[in-house]
Structures are given as structure tokens and as C-alpha cells.
N, C-alpha and C positions, 0 to 999 in steps of 0.2 A: 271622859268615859268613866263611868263608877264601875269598878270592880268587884263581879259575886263575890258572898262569902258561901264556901261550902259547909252544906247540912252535913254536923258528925253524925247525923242518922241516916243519912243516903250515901248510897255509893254510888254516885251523880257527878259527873263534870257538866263543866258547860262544852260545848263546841271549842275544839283548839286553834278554832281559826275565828274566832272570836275574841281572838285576844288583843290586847292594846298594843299598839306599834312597837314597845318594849318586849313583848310577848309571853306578856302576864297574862295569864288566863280566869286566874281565882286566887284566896289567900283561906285560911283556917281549916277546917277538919283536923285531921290524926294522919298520926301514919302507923296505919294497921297494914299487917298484911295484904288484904284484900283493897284496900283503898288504892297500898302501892300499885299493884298489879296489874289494877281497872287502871290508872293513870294511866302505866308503858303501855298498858295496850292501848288506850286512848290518844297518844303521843303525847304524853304529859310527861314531866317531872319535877320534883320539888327543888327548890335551890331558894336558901333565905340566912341571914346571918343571923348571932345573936340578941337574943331580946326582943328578936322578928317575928310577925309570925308567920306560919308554915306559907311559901308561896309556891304557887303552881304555874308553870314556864310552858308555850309549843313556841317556840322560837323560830322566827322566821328572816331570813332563810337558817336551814338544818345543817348542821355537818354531819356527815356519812362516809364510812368510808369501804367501799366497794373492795373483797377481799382480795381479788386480782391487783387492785391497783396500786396495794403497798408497795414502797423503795427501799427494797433493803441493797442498802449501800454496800461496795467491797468492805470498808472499815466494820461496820455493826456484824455482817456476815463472818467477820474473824473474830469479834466483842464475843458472837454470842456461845464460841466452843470454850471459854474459862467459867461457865456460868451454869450449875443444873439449874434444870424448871420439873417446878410442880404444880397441882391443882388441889385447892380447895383444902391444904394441908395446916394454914396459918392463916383464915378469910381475918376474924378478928383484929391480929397483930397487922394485916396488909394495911385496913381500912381504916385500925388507928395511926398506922402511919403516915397514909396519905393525910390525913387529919391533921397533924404535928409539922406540916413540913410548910415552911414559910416560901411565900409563892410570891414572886413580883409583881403582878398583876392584883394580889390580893388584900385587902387588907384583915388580918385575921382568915379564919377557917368558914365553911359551912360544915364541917364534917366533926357536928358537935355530938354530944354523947346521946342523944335521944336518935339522933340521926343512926349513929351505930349503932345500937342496940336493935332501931326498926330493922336494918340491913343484916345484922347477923337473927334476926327471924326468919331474915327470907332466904338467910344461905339454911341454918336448920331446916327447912321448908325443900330443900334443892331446888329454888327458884335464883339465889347470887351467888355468886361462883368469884373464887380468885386464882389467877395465875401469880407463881414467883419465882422472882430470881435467887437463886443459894450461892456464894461464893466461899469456899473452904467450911461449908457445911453454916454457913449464918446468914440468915435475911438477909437482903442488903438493895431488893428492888421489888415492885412487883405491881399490880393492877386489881381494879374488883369492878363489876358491873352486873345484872338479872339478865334474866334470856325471857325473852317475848316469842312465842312459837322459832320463825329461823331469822331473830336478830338476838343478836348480843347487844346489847344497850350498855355502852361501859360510860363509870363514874369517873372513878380517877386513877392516877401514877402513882409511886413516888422511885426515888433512886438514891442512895447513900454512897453507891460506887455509882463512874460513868456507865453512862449506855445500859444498865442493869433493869430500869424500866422500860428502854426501847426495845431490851430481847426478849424480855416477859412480853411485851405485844406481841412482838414479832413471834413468837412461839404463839401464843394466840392465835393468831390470823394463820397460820401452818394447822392445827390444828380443827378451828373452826371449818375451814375448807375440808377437812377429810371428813367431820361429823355432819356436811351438808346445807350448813346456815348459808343466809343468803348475806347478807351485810354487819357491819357494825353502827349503832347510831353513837356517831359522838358529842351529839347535843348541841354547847357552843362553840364555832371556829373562832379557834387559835392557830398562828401560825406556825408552831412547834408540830401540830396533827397532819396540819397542809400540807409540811414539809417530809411527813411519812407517805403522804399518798391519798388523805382526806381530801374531798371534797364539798364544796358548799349546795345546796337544792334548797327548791325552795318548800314550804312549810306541807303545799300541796302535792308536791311529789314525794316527798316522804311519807304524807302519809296516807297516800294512794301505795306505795311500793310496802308499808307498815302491814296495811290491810288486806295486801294482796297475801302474806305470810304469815299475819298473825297467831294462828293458830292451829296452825302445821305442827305437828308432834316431830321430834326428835329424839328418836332412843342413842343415849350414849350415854357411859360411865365419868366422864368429865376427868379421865386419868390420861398421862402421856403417853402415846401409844410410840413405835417405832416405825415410821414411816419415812 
């Protein structure tokens, strides 16, 4: 199967379930804002190393993680009272982070600097958003991903102390439920997410359930409220 290249003059995918059993969909264009955007809402996303060029992913089957179905453990539920959280305080430092942190599954990053620079457009934009962890007033975990009408579409982790990126979720997933979103998409299953409460679907229920909410408005300040 040959794989399109996308016209940097259309804001065009192809179909996300035309994608090749890897669930490559297309390779080239930009990442402009508005490319990004049409992706998530098309259930696309980009993920490519470097020297690569820009690839575009609908991954079959989807991880998703339904915000009911989180496990927060006795253990994490006592992690997460040493820890404040905030929103959208530190997106930049979050998602150079996640960037920086050597992953075993990984070889090298995808979260190169053209990558973050698109992503802090879109947080500018209040389209990406990052939750964090503070411990004695210093970064030390946190999370970033865009919102698609009522999904969260999250990118990545990272964590410097334990458990410091599972309570940035977990405060996530607390909060998303009070502003109304319907799921989180988590893109590709790893067993680290399965073990929070992720589940696997498959390419076409996601984005049958994508489309069902797409474009639902949600007013909310993106701040931690007291609930």
C-alpha cells in the first residue's frame, strides 16, 4: 500500500481508516495550527522521529480511557495529598519535559522542538492545556494534551518524583468529569495506561464516539476549582 503525501496547501486527510495495518494514514504537510486541529478532529495524530518526516497515525485499535473507569489506588490516593496541581501554569517546561525524559520503549524522543513550538501555538490558541505536579513549590511531574469538543486527546507524562505524573492525571480525570468532557483519547496502548483504567476500542468506535462529541463546546477556565 503506498502512502499519501499530504498537500501543505489543503487542509485534507485522507480517511483514518484507510490506513495501513500499522496505522499510518499519510506523511508531510506542517504543523500549523489549523492542520493540527482538522487531524484530532479527524482522529489523526502526528507521531515521527528525527530526520522523519511529519507522520500521521489513526491507530487501530484506539486507547481510550472512559473517565469513570480510572483506578486510583489506596497508595496514589495518599501520593496525591504531598503534591499541588495546576493548569496551564508551566504548558512549555511540561512538554519540554516530557521531551527530555528517556522512555524504554523509546529509542530517542518524538517531542522534538518543531513539535513544541507547534504545541505551545495551540496552548497560546487555548486549544493544549497542561496539568502539573509541584512538590515544595518545584515542577517535578506533569501531563499536556488539546481538547477536541468533550475529549481530551492527551500527548504525554513525565515524572521526576514517583507517582507525580499519575496524580497530575488523576487530578485530570477529577476535573475533566466536573467540566463535562466525555473521555480521554490515549492514542497508543501501553500497559502503564491499562493499568490506570485505559482501555483498547477499536479504530471504528472511536471514532464513531470522536464524532459523536466533536464539536460540543465546553465553557470552563481550565483552573483547579474545589470540588
Amino acid at each position: 500500500m503506498q502512502i499519501p503525501q499530504i498537500n501543505r496547501h489543503q487542509l485534507k486527510f485522507p480517511d483514518p481508516n484507510s490506513a495501513n495495518e500499522d496505522g499510518i494514514v499519510a506523511w508531510g504537510g506542517d504543523l500549523t495550527p489549523s492542520r493540527l486541529i482538522k487531524a484530532y478532529q479527524s482522529g489523526i495524530f502526528p507521531w515521527y522521529g528525527k530526520d522523519e518526516p511529519i507522520i500521521w497515525w489513526s491507530t487501530n485499535p484506539r486507547l481510550i480511557m472512559e473517565l469513570d473507569d480510572f483506578k486510583l489506588s489506596k497508595s496514589l490516593k495518599k501520593s496525591m495529598k504531598k503534591f499541588e496541581y495546576k493548569f496551564d501554569t508551566n504548558f512549555k517546561e511540561v512538554i519540554t519535559r516530557c521531551g527530555s525524559k528517556q522512555r524504554n520503549d523509546q529509542n530517542g524522543t518524538w517531542i522534538q522542538k518543531e513539535i513544541i513550538d507547534a504545541y505551545v501555538e495551540l496552548h497560546n490558541l487555548g486549544v493544549a492545556h497542561s496539568v502539573e505536579s509541584y512538590l515544595d513549590g518545584k515542577l517535578v511531574g506533569g501531563a499536556y494534551g488539546l481538547v477536541v469538543g468533550k475529549v481530551f486527546c492527551g500527548e504525554s507524562m513525565f515524572a521526576d518524583v514517583s507517582d507525580a505524573s499519575k496524580s497530575a492525571f488523576a487530578t485530570l480525570v477529577h476535573h475533566l468529569k466536573i467540566w463535562g468532557y466525555d473521555f480521554i483519547d490515549c492514542q497508543v496502548p501501553t500497559n502503564h495506561l491499562k493499568s490506570l483504567g485505559a482501555k483498547e476500542v477499536s479504530r471504528d468506535y472511536f471514532l464513531e464516539r470522536l464524532n459523536r462529541v466533536n464539536f460540543d463546546k465546553i465553557e470552563h477556565f481550565w483552573e483547579i476549582r474545589e470540588n
